[in-house]
VEXVEXSE-323836 format. One record per residue: x negated, y negated, z negated of N, C-alpha, C in turn. Coordinates in steps of 0.001 Angstrom, whole numbers, padded with zeros to 6 digits, always signed. Example, Ala and Ser with C-alpha at 12.3 -4.5 7.8 and 13.67 -1.06 7.14 Angstrom:
% VEXVEXSE-323836
-013190+005690-007800-012300+004500-007800-013200+003300-007800 -012850+002250-007080-013670+001060-007140-012900-000030-007870 
This chain:
% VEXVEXSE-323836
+112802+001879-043580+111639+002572-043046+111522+002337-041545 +110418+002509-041070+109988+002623-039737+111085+003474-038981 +111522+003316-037692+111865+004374-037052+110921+005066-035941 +109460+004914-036389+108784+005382-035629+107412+006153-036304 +106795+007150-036699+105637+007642-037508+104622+007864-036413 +103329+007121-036699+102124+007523-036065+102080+008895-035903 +101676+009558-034851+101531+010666-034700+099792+010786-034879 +099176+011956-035675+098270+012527-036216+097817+013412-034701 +096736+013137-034557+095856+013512-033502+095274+015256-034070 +095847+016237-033538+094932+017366-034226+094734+018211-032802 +092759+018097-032803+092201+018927-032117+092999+020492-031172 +092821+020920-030255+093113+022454-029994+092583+022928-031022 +091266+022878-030941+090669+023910-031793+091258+023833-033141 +091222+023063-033857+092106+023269-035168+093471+024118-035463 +094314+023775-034209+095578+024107-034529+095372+025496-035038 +096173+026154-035770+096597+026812-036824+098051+028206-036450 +097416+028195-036716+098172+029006-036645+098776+029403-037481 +120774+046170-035897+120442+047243-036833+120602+048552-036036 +119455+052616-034965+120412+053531-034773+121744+053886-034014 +122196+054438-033269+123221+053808-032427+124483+053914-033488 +125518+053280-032601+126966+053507-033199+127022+054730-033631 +127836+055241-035052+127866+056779-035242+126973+057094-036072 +126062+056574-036559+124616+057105-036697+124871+056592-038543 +124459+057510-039545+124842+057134-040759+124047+056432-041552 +124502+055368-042235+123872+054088-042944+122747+054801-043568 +122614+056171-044018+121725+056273-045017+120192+056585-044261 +120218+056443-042512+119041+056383-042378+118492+055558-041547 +119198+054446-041682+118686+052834-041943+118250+052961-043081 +118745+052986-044491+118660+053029-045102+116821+053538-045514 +117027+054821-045306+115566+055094-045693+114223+054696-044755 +114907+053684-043590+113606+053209-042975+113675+052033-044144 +114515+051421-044338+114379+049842-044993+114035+049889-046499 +113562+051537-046657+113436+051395-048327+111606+051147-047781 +111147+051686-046488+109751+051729-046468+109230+050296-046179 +110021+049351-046676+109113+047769-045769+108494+047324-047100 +107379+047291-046662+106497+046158-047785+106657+045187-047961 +106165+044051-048897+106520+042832-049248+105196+042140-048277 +106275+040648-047655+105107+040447-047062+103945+040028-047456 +103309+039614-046700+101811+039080-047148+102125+037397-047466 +101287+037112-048113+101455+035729-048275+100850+034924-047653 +101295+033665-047549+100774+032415-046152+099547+032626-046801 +098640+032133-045727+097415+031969-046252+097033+030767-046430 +096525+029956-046567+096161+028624-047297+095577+027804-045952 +094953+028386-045281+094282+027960-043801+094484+029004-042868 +095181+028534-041873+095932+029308-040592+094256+029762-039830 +094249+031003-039482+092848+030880-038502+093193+029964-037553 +092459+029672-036369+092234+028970-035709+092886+029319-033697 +093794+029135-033435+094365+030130-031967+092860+030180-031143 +093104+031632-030785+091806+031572-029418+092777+031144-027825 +091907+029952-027353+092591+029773-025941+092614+031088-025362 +093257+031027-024344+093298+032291-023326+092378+031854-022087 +092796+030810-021726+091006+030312-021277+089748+030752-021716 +089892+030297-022775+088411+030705-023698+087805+032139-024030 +089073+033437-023518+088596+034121-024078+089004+034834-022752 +088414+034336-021361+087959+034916-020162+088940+034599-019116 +089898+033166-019400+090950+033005-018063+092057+033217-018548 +093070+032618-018000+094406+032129-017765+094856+030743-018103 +095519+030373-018811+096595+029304-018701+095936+028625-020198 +095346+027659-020605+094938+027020-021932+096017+026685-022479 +097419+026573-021883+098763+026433-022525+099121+027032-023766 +098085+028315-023368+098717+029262-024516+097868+030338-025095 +097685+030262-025769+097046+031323-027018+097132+032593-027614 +096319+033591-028071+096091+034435-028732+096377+034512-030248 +097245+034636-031466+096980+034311-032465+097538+035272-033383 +096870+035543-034284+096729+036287-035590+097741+035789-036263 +098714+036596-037492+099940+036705-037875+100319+036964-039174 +100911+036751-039920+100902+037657-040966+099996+038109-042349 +099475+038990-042430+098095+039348-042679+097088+039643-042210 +097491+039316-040670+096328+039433-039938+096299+041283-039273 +096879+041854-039717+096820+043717-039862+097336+044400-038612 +098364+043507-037605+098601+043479-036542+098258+043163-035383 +098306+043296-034305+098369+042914-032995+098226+041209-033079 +097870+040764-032035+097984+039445-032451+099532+038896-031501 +099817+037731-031654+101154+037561-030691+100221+036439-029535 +100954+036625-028051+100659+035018-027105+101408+034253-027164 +100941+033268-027077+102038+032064-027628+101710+031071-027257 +102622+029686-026601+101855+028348-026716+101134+028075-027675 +100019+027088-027277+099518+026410-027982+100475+025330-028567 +100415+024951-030081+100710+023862-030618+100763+022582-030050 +101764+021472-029532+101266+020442-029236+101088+019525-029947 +101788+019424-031182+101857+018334-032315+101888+019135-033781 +101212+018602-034796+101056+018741-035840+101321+017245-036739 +101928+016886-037423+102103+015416-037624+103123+015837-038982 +103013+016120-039624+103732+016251-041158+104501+014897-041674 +103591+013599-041521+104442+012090-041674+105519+012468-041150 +105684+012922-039859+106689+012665-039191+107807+013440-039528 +107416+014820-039450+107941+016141-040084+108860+015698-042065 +108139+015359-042405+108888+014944-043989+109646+013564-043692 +109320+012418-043021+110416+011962-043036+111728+012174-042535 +111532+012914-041442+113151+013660-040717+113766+014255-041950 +112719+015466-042440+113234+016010-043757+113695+015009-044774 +113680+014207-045206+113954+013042-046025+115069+012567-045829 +115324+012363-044557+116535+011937-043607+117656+013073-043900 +117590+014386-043904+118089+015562-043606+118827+015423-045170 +117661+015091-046040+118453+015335-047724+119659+014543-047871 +118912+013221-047402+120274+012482-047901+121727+012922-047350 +121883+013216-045581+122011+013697-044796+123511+015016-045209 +122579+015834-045877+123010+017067-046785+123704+016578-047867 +123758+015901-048493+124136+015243-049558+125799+014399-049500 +125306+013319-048150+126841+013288-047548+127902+014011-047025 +127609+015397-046745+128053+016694-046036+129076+017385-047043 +128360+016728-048396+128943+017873-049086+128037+018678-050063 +126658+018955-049637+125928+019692-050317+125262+019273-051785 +125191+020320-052693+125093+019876-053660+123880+019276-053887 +123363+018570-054926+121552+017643-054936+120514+019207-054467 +120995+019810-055801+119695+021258-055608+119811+021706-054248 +121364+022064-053556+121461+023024-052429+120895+021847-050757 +120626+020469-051343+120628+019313-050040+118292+019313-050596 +118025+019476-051625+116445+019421-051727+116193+020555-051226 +116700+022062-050802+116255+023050-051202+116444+023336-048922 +117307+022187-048924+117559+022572-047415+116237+021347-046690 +115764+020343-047549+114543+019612-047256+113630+019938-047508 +113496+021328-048453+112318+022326-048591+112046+023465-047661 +112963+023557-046863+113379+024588-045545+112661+023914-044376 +112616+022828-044673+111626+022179-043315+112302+022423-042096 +113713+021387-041566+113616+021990-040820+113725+020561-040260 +113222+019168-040517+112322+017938-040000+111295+018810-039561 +110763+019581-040194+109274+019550-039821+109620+020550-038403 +110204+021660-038750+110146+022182-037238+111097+021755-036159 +111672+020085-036581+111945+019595-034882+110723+018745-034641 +109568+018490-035876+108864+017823-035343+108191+018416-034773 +107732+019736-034933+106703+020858-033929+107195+021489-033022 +108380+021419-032534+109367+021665-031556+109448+021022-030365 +109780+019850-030519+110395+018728-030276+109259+017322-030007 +108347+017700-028773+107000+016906-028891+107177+015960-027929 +108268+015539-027338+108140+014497-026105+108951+013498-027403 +108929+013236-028165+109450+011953-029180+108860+011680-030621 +108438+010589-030721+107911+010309-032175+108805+009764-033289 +110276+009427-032493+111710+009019-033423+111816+009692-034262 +111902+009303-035295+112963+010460-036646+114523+010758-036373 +115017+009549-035687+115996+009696-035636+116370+010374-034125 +115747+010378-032941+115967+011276-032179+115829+012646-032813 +114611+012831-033159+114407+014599-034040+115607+015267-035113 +116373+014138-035652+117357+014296-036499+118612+015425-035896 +118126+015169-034078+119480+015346-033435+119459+017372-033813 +118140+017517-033819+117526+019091-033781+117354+019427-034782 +116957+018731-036099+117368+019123-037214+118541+019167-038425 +119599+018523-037800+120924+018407-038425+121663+019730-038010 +121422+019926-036313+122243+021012-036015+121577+022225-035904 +120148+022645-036503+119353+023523-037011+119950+023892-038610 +120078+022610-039426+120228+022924-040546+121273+022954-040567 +122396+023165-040211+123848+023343-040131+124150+025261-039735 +123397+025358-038300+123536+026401-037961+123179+027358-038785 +121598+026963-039648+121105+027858-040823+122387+028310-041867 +123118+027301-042190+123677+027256-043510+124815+028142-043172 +125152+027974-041626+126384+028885-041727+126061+030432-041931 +125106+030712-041117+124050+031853-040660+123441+032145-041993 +123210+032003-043369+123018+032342-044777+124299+032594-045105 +125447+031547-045542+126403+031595-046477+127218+032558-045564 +127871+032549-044376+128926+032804-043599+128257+034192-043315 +127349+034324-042418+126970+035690-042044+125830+036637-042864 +124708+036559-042690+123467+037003-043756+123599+037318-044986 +123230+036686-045957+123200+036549-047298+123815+036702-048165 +124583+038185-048546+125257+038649-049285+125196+037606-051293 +124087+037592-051150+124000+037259-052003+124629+035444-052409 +124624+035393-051247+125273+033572-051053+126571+033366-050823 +127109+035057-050474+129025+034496-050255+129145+035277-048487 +128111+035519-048215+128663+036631-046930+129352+037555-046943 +130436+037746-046619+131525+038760-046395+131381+039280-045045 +131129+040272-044209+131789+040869-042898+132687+040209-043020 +133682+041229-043312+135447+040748-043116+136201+039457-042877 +134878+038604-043910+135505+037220-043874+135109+036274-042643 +133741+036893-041947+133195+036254-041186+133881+035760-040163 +134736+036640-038906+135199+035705-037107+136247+034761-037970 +136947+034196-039209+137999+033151-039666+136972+032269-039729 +136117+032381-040561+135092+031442-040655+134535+030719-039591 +134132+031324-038347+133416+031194-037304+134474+030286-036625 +135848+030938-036997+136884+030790-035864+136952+028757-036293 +137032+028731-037512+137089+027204-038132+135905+026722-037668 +134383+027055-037527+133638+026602-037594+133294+025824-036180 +134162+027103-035047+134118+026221-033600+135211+024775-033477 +136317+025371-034205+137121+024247-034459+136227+022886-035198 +135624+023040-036331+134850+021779-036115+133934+021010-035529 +132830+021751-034954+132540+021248-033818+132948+020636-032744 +134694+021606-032169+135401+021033-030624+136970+020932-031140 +137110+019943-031613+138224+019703-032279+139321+019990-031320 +139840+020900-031582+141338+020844-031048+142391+019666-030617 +143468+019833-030202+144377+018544-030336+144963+018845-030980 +145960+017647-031836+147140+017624-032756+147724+018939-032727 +148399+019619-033002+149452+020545-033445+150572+020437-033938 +150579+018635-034424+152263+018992-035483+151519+019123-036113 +152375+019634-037481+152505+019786-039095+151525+020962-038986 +150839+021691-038065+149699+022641-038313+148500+021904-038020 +148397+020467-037935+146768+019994-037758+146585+019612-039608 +147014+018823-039975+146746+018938-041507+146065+020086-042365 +146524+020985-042524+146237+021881-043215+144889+022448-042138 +144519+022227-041391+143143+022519-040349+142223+021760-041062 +142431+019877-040507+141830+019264-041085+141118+019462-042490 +142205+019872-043384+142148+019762-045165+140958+020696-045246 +140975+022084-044747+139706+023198-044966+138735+022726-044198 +138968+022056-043035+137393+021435-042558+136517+021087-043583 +137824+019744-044035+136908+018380-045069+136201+019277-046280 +136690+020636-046546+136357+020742-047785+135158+021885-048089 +134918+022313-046777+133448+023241-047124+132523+022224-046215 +131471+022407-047000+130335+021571-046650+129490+022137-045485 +129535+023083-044993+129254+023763-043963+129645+023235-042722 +131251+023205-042845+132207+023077-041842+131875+021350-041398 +131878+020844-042537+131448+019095-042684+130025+018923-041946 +128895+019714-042210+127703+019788-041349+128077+019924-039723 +128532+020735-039769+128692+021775-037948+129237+020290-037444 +130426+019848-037967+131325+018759-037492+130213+017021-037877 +129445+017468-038363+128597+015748-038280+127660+015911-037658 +126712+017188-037578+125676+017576-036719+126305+016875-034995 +127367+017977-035195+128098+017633-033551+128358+016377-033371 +128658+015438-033944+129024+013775-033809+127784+013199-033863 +126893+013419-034536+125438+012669-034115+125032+013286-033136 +124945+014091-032197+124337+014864-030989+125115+013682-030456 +126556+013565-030245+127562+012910-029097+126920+011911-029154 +126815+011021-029909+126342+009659-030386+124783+009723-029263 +124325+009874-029283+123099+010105-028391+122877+010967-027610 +123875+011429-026788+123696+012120-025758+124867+012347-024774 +125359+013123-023571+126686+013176-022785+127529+013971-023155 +128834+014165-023010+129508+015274-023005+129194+016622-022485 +128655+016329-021787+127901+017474-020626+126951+018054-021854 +126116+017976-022433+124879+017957-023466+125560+018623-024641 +126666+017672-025439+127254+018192-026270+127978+019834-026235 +128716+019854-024888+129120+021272-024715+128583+022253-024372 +127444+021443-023787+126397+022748-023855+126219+023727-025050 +125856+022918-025460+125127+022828-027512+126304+023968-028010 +127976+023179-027990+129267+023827-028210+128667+025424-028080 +129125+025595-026704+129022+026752-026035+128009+027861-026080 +126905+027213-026041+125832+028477-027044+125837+028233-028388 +126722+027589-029183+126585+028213-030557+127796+029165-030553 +129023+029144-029593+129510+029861-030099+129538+031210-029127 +128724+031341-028257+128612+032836-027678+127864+033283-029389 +126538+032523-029474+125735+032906-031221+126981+033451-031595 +127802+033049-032028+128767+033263-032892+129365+034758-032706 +129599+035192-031699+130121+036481-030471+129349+037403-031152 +127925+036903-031354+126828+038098-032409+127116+038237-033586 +127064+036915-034132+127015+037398-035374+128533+037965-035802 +129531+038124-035084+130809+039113-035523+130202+040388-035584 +129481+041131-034246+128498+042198-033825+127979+042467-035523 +127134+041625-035243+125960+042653-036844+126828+042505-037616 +128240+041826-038271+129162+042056-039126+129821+043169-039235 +130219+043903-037751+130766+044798-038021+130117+045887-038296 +128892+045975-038054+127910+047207-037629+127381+047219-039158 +127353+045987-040068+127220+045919-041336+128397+046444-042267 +129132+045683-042049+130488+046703-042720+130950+047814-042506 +130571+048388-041343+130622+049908-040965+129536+051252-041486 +128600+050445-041117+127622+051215-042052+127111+051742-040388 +127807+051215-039321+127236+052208-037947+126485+050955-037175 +125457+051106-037869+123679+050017-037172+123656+050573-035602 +123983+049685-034859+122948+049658-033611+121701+050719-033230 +121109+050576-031942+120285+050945-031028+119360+049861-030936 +118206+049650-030956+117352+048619-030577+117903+047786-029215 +118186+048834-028151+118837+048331-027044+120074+047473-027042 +121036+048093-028455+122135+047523-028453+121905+045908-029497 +121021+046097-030402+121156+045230-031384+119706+044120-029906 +119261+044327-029021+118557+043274-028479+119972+042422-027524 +120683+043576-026842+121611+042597-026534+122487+041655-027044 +122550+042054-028002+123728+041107-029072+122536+039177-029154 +121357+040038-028950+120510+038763-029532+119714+037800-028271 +120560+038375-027136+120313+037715-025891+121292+036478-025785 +122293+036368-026688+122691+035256-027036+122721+034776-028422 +122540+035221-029077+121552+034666-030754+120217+034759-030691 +119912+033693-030040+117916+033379-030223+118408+032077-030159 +116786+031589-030261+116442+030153-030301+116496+029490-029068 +117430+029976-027765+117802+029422-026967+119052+028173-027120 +120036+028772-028508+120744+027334-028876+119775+026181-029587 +119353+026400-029998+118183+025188-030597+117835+024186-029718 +117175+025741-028105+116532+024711-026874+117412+024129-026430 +118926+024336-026236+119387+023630-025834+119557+022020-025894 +119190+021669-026610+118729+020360-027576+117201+019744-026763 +116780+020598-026287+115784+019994-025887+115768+018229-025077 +116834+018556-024082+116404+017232-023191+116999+015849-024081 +118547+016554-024717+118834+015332-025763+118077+015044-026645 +116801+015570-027276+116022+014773-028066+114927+014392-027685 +114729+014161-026541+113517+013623-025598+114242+012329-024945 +115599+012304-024734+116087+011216-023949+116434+011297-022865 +116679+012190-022127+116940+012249-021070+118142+013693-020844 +118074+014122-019895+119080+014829-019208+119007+015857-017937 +118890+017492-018124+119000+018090-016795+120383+018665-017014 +120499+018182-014984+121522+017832-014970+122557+019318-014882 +123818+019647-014842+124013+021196-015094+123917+022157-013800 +124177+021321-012737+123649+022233-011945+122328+022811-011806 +121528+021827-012552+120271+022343-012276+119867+023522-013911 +120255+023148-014680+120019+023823-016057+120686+024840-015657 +121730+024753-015136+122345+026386-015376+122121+027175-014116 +121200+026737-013063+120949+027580-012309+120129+028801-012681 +120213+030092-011901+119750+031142-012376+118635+031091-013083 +117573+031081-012277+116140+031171-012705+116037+030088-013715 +116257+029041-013562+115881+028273-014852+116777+028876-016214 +118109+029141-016174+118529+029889-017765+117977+031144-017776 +117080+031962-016778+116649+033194-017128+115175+032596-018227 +115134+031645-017384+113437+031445-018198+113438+030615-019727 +115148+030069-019327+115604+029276-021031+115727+030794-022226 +116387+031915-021565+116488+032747-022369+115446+033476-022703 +114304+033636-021728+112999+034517-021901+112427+033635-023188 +112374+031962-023242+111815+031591-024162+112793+031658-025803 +114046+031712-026055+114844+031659-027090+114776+033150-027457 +114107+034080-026515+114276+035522-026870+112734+035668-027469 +111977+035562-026868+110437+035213-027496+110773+034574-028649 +111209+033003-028778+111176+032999-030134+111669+032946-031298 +112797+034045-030880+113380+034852-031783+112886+036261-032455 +112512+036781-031433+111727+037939-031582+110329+038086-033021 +110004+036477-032642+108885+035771-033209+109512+035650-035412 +111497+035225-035238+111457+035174-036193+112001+036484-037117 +112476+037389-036392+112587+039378-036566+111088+039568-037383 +109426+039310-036952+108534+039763-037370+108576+038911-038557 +108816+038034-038788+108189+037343-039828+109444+037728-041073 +110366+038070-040918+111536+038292-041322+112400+039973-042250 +111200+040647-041578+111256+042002-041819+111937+042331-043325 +111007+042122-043959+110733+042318-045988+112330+041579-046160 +112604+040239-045866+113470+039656-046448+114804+040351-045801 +115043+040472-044329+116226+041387-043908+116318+042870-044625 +115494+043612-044276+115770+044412-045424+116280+044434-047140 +115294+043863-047501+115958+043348-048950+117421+043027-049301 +118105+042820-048149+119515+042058-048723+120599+043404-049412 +121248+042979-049781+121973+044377-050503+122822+045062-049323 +123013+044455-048338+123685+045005-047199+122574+044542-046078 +121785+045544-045568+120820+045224-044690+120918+044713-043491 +119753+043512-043000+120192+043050-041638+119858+043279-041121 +120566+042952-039446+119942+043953-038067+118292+043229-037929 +117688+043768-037407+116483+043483-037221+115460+044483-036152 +114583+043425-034992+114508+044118-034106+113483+045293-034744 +112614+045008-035331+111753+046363-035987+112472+047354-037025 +113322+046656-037383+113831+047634-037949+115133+048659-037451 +115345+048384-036298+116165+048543-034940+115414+050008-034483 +114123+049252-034419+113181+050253-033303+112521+051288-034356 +112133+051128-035381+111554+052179-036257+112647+052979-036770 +114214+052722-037118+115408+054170-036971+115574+054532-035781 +115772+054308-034756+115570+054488-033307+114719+056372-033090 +113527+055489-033410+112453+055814-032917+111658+057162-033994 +112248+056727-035511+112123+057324-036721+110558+057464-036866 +109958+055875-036618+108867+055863-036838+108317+054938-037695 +107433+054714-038625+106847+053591-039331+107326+052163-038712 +107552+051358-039972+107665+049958-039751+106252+049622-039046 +105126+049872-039537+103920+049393-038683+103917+049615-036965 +104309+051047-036810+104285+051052-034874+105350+050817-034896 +106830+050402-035625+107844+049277-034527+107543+048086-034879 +106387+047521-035491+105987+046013-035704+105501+046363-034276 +103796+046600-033764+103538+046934-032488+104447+046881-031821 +105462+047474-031660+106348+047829-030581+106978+046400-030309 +107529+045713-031609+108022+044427-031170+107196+043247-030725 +105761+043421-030960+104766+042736-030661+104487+042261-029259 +104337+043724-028587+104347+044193-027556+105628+043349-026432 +106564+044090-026981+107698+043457-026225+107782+041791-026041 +107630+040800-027701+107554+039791-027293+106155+039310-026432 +105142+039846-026394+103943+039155-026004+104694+039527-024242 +104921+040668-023909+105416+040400-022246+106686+039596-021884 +107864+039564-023268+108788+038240-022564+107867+036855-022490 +107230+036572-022982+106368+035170-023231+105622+035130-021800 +104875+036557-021005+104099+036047-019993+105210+035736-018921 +106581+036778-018977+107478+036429-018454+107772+035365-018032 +107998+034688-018968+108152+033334-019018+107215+032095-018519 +105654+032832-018898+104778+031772-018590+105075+032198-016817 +105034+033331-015650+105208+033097-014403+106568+032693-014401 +107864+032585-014830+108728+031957-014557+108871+030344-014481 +107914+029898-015563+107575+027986-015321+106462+027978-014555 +105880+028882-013524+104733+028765-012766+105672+029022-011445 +107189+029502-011013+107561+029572-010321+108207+028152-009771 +108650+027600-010936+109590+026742-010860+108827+025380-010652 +108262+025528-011113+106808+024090-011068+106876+023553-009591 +107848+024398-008812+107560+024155-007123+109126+022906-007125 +109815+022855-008080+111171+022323-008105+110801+020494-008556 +111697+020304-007245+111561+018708-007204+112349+017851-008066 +111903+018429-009769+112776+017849-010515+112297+017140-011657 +111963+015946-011705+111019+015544-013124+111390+016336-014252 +112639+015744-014226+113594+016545-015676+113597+017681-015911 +113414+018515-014680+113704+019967-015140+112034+020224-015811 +111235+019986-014777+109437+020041-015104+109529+019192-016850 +109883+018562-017059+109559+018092-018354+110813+019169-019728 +111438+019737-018969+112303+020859-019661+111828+022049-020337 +111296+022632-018787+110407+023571-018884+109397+023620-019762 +108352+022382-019575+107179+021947-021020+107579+021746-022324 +109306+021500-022230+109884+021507-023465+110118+022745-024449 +110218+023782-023301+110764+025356-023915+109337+025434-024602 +108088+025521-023453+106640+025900-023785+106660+025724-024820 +106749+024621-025424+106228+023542-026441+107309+023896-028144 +108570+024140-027533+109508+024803-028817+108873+026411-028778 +108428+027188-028257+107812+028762-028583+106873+028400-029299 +106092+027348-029026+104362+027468-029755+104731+026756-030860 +105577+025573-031240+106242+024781-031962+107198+025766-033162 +107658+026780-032593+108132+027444-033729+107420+028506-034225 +106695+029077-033346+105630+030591-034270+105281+029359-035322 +104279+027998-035063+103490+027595-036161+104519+027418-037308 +106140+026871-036905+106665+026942-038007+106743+028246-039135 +107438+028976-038251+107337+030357-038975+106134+030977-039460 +105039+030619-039286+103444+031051-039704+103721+030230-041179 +104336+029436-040999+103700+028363-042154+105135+028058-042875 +106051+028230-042881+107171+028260-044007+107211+029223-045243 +107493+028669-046349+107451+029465-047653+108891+030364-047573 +109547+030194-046680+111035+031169-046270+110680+032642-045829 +109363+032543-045258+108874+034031-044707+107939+034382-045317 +107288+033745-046427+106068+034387-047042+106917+034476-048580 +108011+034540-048774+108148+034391-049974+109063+035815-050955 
C-alpha cells in the first residue's frame, strides 16, 4: 500500500460535529442508579457554529451541540481534518498490529472497530503518513487496553487489588530495567506472555524507532504519573470511599489526554526541545488542553461508567454526589467547567504566540487541533453511543 492517503478536503462549514473519603458507597450508588442511557449518535453531526460567526472571537474554535443535543453546547476547536481513507488504513495497520501483540482475531478487529487510526487521524493533522499516525495509535491502543482489562472493566478482568503489580510490570515494559541475574527471566517470561504488556513494550519501540530518547521518556513518564491515578480510583473503588469532585479532578490532572499530546511533535516530525516543553506556561497550557479533553471524554462516558458493576470515578458523577444534585445540573456543571479550561487555554496559546519558537508555535496548533480532533472523535464513536 501507499504510505501516503490523499487527504479529503472538508469545508468549515460541514465539519460535524468518584463524595469525599468516608462517605458511603451507597450514595454513589443512588446517584449512578439515576443515569440514563445515552442518546444515540445521530446519523449527521449538526454543523459547529464559528465563534466568529456568531459575533467575534477566534474562528479556531467553535460552539457545538453534543449528545442529544439537551445540553449546553461545549467550545471547542474547530476540526482540522476529516479524511476516513486515512483514518481506516492506520486502523488496518493497528489490526494486524494487534494480532502480532498477542491479541486474539475478535479482540485485534474489535480494537480496529475502536477507531483509534481514525482518532490519530483527527488528532494528529500536521501528517498524512499512516505510518507516522501509527506512532499515536499503537500507544493509544495499548494505553486503552490496559485502562479496560487492568483498571476499568470489571467485566474484562479488572481487579483493584490486582492493579499497582500490573502497572508495576507494565512500566517495566515500556523502560526496561537492566539484567538482574536469575531475576530478569522470570520478568521477561510474564512480559512475553500478556498481550497488553507485549503492546505497551512494542508501542514503546515503534515511538523510539522514530523519534529521540528525550520524546520517548517523555511519553514513559506521563504514562506512568497516568498510572499514579489509576491506583487512586482503584482504591477509592475497592473501598467503597469515592472521592470529592475536587479530589477525583486532581487525580485526573495527570490522567487526561495530555499523555496522548505528548506524542504530538513525534508524529509531525519534529521536536520541542525540553527546555522549552517543560517550561511553565507551556505544560500549564499542555495540561489545560489534556484536561479539556478529558473532561470532554467524562461527558460522553457517563451511562457506560456508571453501568460497570463496580462504578467509575467520573467527573459528573463526582459533582452530582458532591453536590446531591441531578446528573443533568452536574452535566452543566461539567460543561461549564470544561468550556472555561478551553478559553483558558485559547489565552494561554495567545500568550505564547509571542515565543520565538517554530516548534513550540506548531505544538501549540498541535494541542488546538488534538481538543477539536478528539470531541469529533468522541461525538462520533459507537464506544459512547452504545
Amino acid at each position: 500500500m501507499s504510505d501516503t492517503v490523499a487527504t479529503e478536503t472538508v469545508p468549515a462549514s460541514s465539519l460535524a460535529g468518584p463524595s469525599g473519603l468516608g462517605t458511603s458507597a451507597a450514595r454513589i450508588a443512588s446517584v449512578f442508579g439515576k443515569v440514563p442511557a445515552p442518546a444515540p449518535a445521530p446519523e449527521v453531526t449538526p454543523a459547529p457554529v464559528p465563534v466568529a460567526a456568531a459575533g467575534g472571537g477566534d474562528p479556531a474554535y467553535a460552539v457545538r451541540s453534543w449528545g442529544d443535543g439537551s445540553y449546553s453546547p461545549l467550545y471547542v476547536p474547530m476540526v482540522e481534518r476529516i479524511n476516513p481513507a486515512l483514518g481506516q488504513e492506520v486502523d488496518d495497520r493497528l489490526v494486524s498490529w494487534a494480532e502480532e501483540c498477542g491479541f486474539s482475531e475478535p479482540e485485534s478487529e474489535l480494537m480496529g472497530k475502536a477507531g483509534f487510526g481514525r482518532l490519530a487521524m483527527l488528532t494528529h493533522t500536521d501528517t498524512e503518513d499512516p505510518d507516522q499516525l501509527l506512532i499515536a495509535a499503537k500507544l493509544n491502543a495499548a494505553w486503552w487496553a490496559a485502562d479496560d482489562l487492568y483498571a476499568d472493566s470489571t467485566e474484562h478482568g479488572a481487579v483493584p487489588t490486582e492493579l499497582p503489580f500490573r502497572l508495576t510490570l507494565a512500566m517495566a515494559a515500556m523502560d526496561p530495567v537492566p539484567p538482574a541475574g536469575e531475576f530478569t527471566p522470570p520478568l521477561e517470561e510474564k512480559i512475553a506472555s500478556e498481550r497488553v504488556l507485549v503492546a505497551l513494550r512494542s508501542a514503546t519501540a515503534y515511538l523510539a524507532g522514530r523519534s529521540t530518547p528525550a520524546v520517548v521518556h517523555r511519553s514513559n513518564y506521563s504514562t506512568f504519573s497516568m498510572f499514579v491515578s489509576w491506583t487512586a480510583y482503584a482504591a477509592w473503588r475497592h473501598t467503597g470511599e469515592y472521592p470529592t469532585a475536587w479530589e477525583y479532578l486532581t487525580a485526573r490532572q495527570h490522567d487526561n489526554f495530555y499523555t496522548s499530546m505528548t506524542l504530538i511533535d513525534a508524529v509531525g516530525g519534529y521536536e520541542v526541545t525540553a527546555n522549552v516543553y517543560y517550561a511553565p506556561d507551556v505544560r500549564e497550557a499542555a495540561f489545560q488542553a489534556g484536561v479539556a479533553a478529558v473532561l470532554v471524554n467524562d461527558l460522553f462516558s457517563v451511562a457506560k461508567d456508571a453501568a460497570d458493576e463496580v462504578p467509575v470515578c467520573n467527573m459528573v458523577l463526582q459533582i452530582a454526589a458532591d453536590r446531591g444534585c441531578s446528573i443533568a445540573e452536574a452535566t452543566e456543571a461539567t460543561v461549564e467547567l470544561h468550556n472555561q479550561i478551553v478559553r483558558d487555554f485559547e489565552a494561554a496559546h495567545q500568550r505564547l504566540a509571542a515565543v520565538p519558537s517554530p516548534e513550540l508555535q506548531r505544538f501549540l496548533r498541535g494541542l488546538r487541533a488534538w481538543m477539536g480532533g478528539g470531541f469529533e472523535w468522541h461525538a462520533t464513536n459507537p464506544r459512547y453511543h452504545s
